[in-house]
mmCIF file of the C-alpha atoms, coordinates in Angstrom:
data_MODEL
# 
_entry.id   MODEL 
# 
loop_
_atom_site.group_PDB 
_atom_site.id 
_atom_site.type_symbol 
_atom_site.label_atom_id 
_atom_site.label_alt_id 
_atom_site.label_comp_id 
_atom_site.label_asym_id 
_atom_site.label_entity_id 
_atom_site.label_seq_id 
_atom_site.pdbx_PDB_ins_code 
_atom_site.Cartn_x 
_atom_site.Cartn_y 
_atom_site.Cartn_z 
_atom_site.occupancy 
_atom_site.B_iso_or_equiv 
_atom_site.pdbx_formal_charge 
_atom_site.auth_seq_id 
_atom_site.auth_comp_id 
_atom_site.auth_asym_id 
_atom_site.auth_atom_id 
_atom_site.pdbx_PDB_model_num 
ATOM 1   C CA . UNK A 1 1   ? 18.530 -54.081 38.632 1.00 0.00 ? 1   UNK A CA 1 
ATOM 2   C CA . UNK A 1 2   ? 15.447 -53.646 40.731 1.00 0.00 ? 2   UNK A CA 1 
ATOM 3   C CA . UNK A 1 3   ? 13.918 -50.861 40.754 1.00 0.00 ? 3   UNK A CA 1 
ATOM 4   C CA . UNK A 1 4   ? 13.535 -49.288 44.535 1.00 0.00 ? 4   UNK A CA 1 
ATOM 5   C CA . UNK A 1 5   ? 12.819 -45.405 43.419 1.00 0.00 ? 5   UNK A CA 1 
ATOM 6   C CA . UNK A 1 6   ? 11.071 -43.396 46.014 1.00 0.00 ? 6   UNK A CA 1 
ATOM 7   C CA . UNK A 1 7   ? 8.933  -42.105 43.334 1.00 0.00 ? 7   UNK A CA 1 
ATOM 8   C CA . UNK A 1 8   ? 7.032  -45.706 42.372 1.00 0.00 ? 8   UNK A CA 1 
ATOM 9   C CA . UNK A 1 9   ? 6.756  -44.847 38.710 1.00 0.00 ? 9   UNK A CA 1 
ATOM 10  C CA . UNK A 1 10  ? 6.660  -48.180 37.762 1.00 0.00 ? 10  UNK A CA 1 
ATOM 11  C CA . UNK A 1 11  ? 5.248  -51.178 39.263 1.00 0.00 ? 11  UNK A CA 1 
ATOM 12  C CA . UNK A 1 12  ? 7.681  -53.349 40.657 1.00 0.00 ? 12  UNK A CA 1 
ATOM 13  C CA . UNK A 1 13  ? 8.766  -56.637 38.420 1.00 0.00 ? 13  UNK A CA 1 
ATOM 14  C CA . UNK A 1 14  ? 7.937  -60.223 39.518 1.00 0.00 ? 14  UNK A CA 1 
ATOM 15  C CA . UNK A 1 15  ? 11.863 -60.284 40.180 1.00 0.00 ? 15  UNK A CA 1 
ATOM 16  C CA . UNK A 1 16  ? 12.330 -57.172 41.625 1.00 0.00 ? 16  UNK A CA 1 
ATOM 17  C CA . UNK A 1 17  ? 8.883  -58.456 43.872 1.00 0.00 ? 17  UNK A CA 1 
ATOM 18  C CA . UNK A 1 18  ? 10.845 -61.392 44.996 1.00 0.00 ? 18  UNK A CA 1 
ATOM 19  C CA . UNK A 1 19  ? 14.084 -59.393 45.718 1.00 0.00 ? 19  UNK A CA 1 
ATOM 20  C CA . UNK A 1 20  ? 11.888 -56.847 47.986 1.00 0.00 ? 20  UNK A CA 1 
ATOM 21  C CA . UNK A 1 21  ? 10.613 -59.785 50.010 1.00 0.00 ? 21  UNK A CA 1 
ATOM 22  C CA . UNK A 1 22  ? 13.824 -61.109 50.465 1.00 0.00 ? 22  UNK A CA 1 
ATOM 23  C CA . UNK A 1 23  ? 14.689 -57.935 51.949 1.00 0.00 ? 23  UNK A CA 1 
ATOM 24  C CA . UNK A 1 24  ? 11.887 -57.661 54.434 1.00 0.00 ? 24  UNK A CA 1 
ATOM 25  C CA . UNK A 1 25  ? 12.207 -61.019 55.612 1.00 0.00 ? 25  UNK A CA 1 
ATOM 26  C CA . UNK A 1 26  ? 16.016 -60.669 55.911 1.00 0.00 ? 26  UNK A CA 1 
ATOM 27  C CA . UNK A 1 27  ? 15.352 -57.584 57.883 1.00 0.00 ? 27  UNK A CA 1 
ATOM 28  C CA . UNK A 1 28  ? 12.383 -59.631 60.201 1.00 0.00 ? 28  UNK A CA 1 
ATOM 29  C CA . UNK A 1 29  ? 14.024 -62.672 60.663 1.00 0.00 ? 29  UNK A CA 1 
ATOM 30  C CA . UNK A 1 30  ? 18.020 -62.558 59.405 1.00 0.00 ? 30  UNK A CA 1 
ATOM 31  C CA . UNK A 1 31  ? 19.551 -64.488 56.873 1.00 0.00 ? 31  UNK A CA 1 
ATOM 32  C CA . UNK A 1 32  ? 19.790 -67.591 59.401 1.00 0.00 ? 32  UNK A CA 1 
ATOM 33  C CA . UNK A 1 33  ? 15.903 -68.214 59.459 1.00 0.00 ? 33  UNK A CA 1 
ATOM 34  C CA . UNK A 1 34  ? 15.464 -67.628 55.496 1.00 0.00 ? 34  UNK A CA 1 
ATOM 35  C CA . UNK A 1 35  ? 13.822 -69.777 52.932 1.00 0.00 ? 35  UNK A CA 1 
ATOM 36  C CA . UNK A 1 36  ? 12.975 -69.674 49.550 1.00 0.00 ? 36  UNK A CA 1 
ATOM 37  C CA . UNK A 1 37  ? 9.896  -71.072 50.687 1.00 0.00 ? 37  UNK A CA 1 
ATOM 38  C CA . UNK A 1 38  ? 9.176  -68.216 53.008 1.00 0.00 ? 38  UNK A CA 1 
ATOM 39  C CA . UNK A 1 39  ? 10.218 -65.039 50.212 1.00 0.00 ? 39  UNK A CA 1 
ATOM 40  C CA . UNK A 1 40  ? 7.605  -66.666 47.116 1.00 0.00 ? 40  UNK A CA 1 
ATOM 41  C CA . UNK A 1 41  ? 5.188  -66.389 49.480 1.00 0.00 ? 41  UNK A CA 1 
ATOM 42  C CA . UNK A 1 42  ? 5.706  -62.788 50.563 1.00 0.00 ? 42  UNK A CA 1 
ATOM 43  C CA . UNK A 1 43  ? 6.175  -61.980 46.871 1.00 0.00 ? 43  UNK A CA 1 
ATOM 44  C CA . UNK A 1 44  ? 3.334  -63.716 45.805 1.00 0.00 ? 44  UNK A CA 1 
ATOM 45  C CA . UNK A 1 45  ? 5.283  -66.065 43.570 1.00 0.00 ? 45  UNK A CA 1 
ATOM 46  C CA . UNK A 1 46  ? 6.634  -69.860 43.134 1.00 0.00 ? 46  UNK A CA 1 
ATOM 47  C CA . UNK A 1 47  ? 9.862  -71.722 43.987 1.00 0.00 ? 47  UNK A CA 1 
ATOM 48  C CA . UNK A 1 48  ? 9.318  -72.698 39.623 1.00 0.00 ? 48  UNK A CA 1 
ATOM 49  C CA . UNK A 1 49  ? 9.532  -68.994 39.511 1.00 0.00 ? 49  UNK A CA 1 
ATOM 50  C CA . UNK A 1 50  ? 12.539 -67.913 42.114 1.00 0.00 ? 50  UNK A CA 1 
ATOM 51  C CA . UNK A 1 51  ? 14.325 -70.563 40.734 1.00 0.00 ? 51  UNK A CA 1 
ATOM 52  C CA . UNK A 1 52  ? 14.204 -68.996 36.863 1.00 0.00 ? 52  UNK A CA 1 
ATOM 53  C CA . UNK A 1 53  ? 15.700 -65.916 38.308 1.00 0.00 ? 53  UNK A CA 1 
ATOM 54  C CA . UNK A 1 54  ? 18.425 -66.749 40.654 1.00 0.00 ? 54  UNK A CA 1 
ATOM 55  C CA . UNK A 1 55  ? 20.908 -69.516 41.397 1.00 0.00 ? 55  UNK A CA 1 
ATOM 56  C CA . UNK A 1 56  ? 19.243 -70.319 45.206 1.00 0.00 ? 56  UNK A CA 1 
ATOM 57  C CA . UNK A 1 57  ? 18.826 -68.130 48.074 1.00 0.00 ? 57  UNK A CA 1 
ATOM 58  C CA . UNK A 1 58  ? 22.206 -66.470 48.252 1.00 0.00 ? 58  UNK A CA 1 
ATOM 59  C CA . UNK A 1 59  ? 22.486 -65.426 44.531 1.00 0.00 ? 59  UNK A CA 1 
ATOM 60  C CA . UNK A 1 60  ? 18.805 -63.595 45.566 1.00 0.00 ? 60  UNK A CA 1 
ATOM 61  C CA . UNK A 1 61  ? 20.330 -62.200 48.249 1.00 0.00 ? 61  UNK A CA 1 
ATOM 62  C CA . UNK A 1 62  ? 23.203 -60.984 46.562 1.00 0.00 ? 62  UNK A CA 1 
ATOM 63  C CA . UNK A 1 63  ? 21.012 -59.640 44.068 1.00 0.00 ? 63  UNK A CA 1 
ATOM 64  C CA . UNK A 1 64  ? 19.440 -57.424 46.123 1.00 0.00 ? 64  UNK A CA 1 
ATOM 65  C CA . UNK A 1 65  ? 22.591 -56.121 48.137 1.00 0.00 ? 65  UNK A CA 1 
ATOM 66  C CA . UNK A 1 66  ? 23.964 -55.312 44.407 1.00 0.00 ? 66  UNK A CA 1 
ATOM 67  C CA . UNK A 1 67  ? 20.731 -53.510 43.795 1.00 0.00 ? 67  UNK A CA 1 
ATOM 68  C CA . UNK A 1 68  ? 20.812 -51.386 46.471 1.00 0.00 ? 68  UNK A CA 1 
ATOM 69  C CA . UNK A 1 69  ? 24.630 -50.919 46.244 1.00 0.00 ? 69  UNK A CA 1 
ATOM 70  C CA . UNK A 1 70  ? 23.840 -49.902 42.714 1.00 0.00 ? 70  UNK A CA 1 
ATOM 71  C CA . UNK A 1 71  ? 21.001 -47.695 43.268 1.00 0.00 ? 71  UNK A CA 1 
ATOM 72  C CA . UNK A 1 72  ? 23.039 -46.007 46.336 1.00 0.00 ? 72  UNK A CA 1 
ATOM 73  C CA . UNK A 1 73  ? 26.324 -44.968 43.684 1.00 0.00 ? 73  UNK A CA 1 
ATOM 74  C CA . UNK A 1 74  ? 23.245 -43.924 41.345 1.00 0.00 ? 74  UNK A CA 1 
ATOM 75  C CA . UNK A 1 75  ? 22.415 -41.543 43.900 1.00 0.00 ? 75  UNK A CA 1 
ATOM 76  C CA . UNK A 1 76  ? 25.744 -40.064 45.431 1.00 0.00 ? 76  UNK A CA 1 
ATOM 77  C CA . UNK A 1 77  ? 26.150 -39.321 41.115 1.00 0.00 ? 77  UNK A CA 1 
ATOM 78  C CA . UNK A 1 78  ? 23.131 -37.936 40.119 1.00 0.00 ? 78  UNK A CA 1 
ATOM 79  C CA . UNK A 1 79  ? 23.358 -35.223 43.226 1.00 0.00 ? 79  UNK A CA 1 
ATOM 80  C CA . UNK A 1 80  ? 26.554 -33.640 41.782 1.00 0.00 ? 80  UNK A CA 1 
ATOM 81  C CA . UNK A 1 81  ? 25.357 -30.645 39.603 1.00 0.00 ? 81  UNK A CA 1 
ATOM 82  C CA . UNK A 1 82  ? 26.956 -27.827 37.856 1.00 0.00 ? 82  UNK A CA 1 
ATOM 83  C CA . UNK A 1 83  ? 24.764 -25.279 38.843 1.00 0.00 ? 83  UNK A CA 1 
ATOM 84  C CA . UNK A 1 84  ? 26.121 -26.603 42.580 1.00 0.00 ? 84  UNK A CA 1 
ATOM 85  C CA . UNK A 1 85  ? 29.887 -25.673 43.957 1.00 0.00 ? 85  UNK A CA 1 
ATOM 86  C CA . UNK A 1 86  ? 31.792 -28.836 44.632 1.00 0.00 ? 86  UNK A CA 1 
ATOM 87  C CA . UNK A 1 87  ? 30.852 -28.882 48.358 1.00 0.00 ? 87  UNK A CA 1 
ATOM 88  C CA . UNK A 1 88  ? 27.052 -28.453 48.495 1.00 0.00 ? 88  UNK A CA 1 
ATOM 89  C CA . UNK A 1 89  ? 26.884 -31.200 46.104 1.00 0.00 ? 89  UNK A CA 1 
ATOM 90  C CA . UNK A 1 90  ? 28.372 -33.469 48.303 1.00 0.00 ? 90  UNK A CA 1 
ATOM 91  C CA . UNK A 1 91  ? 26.112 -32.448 50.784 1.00 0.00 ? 91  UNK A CA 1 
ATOM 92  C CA . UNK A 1 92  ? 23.349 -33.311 49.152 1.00 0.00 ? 92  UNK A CA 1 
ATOM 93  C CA . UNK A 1 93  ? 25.111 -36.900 47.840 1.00 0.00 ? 93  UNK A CA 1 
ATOM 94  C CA . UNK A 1 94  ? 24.691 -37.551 51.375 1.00 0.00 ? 94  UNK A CA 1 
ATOM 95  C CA . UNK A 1 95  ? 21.286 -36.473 51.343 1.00 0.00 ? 95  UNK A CA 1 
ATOM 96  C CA . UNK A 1 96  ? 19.905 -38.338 48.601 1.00 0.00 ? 96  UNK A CA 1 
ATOM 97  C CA . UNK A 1 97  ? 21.294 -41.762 49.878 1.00 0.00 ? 97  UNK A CA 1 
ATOM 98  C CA . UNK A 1 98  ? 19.517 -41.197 53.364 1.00 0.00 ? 98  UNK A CA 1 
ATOM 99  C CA . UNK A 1 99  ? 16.643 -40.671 51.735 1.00 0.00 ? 99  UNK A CA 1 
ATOM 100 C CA . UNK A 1 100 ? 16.895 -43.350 49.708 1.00 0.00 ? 100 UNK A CA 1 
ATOM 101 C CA . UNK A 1 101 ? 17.768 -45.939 52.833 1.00 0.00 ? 101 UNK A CA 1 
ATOM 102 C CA . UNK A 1 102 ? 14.705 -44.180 54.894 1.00 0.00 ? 102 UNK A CA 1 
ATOM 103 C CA . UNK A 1 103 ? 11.783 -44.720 51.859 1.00 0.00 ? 103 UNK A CA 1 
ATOM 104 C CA . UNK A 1 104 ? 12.821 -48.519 51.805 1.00 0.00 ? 104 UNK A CA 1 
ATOM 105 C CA . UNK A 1 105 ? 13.543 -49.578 55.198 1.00 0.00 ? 105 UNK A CA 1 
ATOM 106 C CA . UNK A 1 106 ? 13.928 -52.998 54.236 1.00 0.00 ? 106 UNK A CA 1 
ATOM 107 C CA . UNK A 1 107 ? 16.858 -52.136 52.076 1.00 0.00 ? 107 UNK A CA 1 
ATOM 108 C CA . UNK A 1 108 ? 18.314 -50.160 54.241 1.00 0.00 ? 108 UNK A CA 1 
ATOM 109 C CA . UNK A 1 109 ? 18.516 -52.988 56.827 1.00 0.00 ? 109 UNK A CA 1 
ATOM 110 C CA . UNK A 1 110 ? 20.088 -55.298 54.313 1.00 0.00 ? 110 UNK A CA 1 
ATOM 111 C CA . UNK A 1 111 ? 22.829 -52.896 53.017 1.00 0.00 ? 111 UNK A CA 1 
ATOM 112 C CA . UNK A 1 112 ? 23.872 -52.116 56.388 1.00 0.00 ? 112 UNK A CA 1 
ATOM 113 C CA . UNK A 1 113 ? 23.255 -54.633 58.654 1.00 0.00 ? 113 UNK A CA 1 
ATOM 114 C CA . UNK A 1 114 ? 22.375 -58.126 56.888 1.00 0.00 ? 114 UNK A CA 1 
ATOM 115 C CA . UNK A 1 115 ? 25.205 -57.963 53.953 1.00 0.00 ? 115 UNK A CA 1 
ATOM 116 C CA . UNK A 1 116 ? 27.984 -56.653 56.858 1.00 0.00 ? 116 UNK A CA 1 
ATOM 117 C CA . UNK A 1 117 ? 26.749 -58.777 60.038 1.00 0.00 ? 117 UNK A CA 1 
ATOM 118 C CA . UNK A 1 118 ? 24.825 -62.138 59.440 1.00 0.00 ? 118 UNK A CA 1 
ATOM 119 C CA . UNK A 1 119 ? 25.260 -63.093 55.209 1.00 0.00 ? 119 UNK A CA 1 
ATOM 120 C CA . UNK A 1 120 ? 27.811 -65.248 53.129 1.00 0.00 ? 120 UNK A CA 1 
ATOM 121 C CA . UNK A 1 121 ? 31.477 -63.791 52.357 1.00 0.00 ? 121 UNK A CA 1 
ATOM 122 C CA . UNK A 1 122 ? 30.380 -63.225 48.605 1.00 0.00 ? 122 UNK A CA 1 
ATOM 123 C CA . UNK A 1 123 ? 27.552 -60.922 49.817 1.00 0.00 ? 123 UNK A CA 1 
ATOM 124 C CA . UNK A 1 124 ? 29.687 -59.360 52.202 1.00 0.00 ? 124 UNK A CA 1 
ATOM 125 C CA . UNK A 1 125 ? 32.499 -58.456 49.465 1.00 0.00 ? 125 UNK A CA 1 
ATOM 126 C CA . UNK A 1 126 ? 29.564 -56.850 47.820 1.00 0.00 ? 126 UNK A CA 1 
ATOM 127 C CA . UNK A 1 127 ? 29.567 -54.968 50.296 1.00 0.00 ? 127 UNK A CA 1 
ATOM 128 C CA . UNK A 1 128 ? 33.022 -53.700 51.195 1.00 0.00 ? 128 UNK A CA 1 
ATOM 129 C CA . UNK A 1 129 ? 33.857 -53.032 47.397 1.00 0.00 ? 129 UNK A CA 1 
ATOM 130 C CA . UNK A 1 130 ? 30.734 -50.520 47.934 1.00 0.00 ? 130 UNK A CA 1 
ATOM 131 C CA . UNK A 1 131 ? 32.551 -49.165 50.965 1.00 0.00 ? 131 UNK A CA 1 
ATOM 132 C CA . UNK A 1 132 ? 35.870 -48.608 49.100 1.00 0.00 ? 132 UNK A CA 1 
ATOM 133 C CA . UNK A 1 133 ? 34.220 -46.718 46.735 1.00 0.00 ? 133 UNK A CA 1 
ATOM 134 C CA . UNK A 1 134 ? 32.928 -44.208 49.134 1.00 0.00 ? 134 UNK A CA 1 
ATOM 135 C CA . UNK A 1 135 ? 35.709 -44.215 50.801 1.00 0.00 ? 135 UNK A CA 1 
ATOM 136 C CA . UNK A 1 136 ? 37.695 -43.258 47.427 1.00 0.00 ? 136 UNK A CA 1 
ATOM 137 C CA . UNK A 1 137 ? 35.179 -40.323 47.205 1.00 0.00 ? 137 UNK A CA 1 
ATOM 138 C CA . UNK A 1 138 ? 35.783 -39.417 50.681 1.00 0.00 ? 138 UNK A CA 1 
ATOM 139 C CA . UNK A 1 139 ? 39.443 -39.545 49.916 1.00 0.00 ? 139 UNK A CA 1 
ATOM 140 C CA . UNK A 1 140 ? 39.180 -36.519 47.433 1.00 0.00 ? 140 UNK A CA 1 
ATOM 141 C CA . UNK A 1 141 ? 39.547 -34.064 50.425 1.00 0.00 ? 141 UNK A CA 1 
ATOM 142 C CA . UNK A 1 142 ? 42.929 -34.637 51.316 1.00 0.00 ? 142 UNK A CA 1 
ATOM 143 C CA . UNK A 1 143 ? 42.942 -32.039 47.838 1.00 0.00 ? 143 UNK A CA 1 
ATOM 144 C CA . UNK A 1 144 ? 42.072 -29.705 51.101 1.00 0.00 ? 144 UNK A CA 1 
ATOM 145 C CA . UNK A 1 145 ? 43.811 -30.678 53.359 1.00 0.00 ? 145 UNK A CA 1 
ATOM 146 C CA . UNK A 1 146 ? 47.015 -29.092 55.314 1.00 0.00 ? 146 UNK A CA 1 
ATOM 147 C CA . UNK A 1 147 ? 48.215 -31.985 57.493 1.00 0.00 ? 147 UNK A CA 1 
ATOM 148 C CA . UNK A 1 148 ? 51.763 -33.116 56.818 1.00 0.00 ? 148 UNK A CA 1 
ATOM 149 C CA . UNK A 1 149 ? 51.322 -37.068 57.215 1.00 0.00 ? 149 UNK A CA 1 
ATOM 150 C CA . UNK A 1 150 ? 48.335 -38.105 55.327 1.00 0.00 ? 150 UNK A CA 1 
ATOM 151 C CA . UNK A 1 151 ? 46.947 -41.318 57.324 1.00 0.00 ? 151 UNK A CA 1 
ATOM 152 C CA . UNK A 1 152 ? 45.977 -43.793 55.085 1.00 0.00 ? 152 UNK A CA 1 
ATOM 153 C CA . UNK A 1 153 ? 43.305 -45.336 57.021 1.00 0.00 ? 153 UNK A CA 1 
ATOM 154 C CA . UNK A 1 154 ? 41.548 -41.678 57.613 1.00 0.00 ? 154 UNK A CA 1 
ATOM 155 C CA . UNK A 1 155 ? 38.875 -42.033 55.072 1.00 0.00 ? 155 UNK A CA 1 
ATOM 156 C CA . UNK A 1 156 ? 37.215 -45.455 55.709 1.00 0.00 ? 156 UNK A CA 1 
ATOM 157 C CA . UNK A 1 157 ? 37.638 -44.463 59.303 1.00 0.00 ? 157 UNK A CA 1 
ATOM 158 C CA . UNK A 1 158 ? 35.887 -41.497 58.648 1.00 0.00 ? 158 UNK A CA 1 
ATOM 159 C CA . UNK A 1 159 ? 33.273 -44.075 56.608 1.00 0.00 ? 159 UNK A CA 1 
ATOM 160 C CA . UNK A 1 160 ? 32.978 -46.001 58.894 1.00 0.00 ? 160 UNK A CA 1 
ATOM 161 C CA . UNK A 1 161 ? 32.197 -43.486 61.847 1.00 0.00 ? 161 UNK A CA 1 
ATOM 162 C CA . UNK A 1 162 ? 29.215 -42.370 59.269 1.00 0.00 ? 162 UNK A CA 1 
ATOM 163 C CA . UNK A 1 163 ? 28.240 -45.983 58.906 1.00 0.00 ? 163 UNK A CA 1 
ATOM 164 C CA . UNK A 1 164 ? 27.913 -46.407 62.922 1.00 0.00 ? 164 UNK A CA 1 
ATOM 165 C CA . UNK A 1 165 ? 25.802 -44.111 63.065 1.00 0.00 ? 165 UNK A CA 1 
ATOM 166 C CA . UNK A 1 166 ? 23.086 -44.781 60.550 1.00 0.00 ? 166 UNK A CA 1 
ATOM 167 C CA . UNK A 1 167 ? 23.315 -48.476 61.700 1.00 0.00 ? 167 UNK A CA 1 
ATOM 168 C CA . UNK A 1 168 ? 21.947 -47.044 65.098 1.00 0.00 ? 168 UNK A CA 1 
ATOM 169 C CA . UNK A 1 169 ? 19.688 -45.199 63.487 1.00 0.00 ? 169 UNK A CA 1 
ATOM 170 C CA . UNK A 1 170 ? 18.116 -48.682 61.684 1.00 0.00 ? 170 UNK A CA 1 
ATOM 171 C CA . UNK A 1 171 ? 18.624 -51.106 64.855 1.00 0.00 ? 171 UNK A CA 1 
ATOM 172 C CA . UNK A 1 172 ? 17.345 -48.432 66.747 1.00 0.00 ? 172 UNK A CA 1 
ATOM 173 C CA . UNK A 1 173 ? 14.028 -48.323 64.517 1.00 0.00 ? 173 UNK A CA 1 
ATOM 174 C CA . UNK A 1 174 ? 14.453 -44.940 63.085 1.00 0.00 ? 174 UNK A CA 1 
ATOM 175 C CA . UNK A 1 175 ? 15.011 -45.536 59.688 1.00 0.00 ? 175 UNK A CA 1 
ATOM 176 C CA . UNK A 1 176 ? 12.198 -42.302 58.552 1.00 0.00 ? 176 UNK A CA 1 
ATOM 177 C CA . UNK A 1 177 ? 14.374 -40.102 60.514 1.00 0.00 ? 177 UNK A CA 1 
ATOM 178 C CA . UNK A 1 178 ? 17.805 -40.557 58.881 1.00 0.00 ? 178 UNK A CA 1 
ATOM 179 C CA . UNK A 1 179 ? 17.931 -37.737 56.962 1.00 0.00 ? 179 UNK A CA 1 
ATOM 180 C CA . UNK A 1 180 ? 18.075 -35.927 60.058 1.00 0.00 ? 180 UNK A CA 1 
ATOM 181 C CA . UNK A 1 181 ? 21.684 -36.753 60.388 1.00 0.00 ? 181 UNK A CA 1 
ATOM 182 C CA . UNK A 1 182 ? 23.178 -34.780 57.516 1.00 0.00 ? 182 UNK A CA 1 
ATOM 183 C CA . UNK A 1 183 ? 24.857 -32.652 59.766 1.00 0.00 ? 183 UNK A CA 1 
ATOM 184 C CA . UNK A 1 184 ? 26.584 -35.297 62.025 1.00 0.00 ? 184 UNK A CA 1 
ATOM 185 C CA . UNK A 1 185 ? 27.544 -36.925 59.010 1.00 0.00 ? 185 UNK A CA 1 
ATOM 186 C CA . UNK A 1 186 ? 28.999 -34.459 57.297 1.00 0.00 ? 186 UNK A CA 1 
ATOM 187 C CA . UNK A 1 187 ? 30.673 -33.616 60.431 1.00 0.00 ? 187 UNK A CA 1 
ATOM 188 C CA . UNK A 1 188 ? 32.114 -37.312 60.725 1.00 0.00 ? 188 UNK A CA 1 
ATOM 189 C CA . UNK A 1 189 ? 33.305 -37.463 57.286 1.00 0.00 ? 189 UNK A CA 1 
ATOM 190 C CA . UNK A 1 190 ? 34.837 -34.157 56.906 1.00 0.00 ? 190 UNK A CA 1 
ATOM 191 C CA . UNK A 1 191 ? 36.584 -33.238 60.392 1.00 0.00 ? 191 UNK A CA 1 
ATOM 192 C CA . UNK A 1 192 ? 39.786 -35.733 60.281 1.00 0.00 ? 192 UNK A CA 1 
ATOM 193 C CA . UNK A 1 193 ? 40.470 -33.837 56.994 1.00 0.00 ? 193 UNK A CA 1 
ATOM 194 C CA . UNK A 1 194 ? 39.443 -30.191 57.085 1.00 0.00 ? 194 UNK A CA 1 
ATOM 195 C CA . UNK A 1 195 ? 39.648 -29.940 60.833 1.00 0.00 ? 195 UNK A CA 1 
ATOM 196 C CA . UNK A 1 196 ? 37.075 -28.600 63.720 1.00 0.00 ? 196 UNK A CA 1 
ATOM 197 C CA . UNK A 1 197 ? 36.259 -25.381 62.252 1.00 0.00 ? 197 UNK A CA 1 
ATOM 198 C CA . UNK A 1 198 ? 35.107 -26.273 58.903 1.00 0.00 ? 198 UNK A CA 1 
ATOM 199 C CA . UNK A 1 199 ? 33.984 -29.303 59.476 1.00 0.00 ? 199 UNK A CA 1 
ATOM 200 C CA . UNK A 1 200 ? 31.390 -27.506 62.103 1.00 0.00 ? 200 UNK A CA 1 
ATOM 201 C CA . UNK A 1 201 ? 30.631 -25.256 58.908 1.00 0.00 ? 201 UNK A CA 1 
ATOM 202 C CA . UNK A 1 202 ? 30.131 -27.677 56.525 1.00 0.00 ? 202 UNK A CA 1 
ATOM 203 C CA . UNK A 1 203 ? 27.301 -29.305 59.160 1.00 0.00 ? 203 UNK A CA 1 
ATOM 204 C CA . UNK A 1 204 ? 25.363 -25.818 59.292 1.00 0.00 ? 204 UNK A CA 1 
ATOM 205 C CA . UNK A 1 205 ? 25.422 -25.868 55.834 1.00 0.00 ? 205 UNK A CA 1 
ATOM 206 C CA . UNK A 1 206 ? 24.184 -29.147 55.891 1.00 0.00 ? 206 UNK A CA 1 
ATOM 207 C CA . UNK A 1 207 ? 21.065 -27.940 58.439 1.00 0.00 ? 207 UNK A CA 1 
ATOM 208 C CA . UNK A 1 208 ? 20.125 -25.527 56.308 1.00 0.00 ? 208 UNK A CA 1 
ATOM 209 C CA . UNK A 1 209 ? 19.838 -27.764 53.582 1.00 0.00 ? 209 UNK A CA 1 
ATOM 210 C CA . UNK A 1 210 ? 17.405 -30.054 55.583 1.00 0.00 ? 210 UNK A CA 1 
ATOM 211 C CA . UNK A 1 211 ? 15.810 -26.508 56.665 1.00 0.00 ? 211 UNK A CA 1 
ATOM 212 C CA . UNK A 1 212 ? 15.199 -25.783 52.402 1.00 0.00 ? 212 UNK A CA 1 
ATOM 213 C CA . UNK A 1 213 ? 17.457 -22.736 52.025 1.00 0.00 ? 213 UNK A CA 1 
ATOM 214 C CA . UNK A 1 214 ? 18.806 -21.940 48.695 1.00 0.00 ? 214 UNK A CA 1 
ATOM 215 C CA . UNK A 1 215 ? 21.949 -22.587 47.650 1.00 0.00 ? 215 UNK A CA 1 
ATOM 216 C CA . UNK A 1 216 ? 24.014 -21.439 44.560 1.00 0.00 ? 216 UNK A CA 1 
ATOM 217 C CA . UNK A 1 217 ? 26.936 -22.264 43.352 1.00 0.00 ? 217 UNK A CA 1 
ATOM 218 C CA . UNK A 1 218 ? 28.800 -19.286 44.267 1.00 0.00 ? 218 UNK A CA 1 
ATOM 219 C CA . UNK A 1 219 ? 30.292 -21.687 47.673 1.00 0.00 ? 219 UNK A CA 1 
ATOM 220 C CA . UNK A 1 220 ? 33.301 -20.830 49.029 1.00 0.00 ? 220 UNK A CA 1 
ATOM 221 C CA . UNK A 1 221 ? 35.801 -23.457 49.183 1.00 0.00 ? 221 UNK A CA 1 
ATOM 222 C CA . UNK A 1 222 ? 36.458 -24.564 52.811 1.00 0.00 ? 222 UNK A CA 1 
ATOM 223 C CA . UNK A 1 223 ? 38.876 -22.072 54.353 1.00 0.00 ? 223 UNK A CA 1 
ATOM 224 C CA . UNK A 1 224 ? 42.124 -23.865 55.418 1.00 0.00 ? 224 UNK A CA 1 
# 
């Protein structure tokens, strides 16, 4: 797995080189108008070399959307603690992924524009078994919910309403400033369950966690 840590402990691999300039170029040029050619340059490497590590261009490709994929579930898991209620770990699940998407641009634009728009169906299922996951997550708050009829459909619709709008973020070249939208995604992702009024608290609490306030875990559960 290649290791994209915001924290550059370690330097990167001659794989996990290759895999982050498949990335930028995907993001520069789109998957159409790749080579292998054009990535061993940008990493620095050889086709001998690419070709000892992957398959051909779309097993590197797929590589790298697992990688992120990977590295985004790593993230999401290692935010839940249990000095943290159940709710302002969430929040900052959905922290620690923007942050992850806005310190590597590059795989930001690949998880959620290349594999979903422009690459091969195996790439793409890559990506939708990642979105099923979160949407399973997401899924946990019908536990809160009081609605009689329990639309099946409401949690990757709520997904996906999140997903819009950090893809606007990325096409729109913002991709530093996605953090900023813990609030509106909390918002998105917890309204069609919890309704108006604590969805609109969970997205203060999620401003004050972007302003640093301390939080314990003496949270009280969403009020419906």
């Amino acid at each position: 797995m290649v290791e994209i840590s915001a924290r550059g402990i370690l330097a990167p691999s001659e794989r996990e080189q290759i895999l982050r300039a498949a990335a930028a170029l995907c993001a520069e040029r789109g998957y159409g108008e790749l080579t292998v050619e054009a990535i061993v340059e940008r990493a620095g490497s050889s086709s001998e070399r690419f070709g000892h590590f992957f398959a051909g261009l779309e097993d590197c490709l797929l590589a790298a959307v697992n990688a992120i994929t990977a590295e985004t579930l790593a993230a999401v898991s290692g935010a839940y603690s249990p000095d943290l209620s159940e709710w302002d770990s969430g929040l900052a699940g959905i922290r620690s992924i923007l942050e992850l998407m806005a310190a590597h641009p590059d795989f930001a634009y690949l998880g959620y524009i290349g594999s979903r728009q422009m690459a091969p169906k195996r790439i793409f299922e890559v990506y939708s078994a990642a979105c099923q996951m979160l949407a399973a997550m997401i899924e946990r708050l019908w536990e809160y919910s009081q609605l009689d009829v329990q639309p099946r459909a409401a949690a990757r619709a709520a997904l996906g309403g999140c997903e819009a709008l950090v893809r606007a973020e990325i096409v729109g070249g913002r991709i530093e400033q996605l953090p900023r939208l813990l609030p509106d995604l909390v918002y998105t992702a917890t309204v069609p369950f919890l309704g108006q009024e604590e969805a609109m608290r969970l997205a203060r609490r999620g401003r004050e966690l972007l302003a640093g306030s301390e939080w314990g875990a003496d949270v009280d559960p969403p009020r419906v």
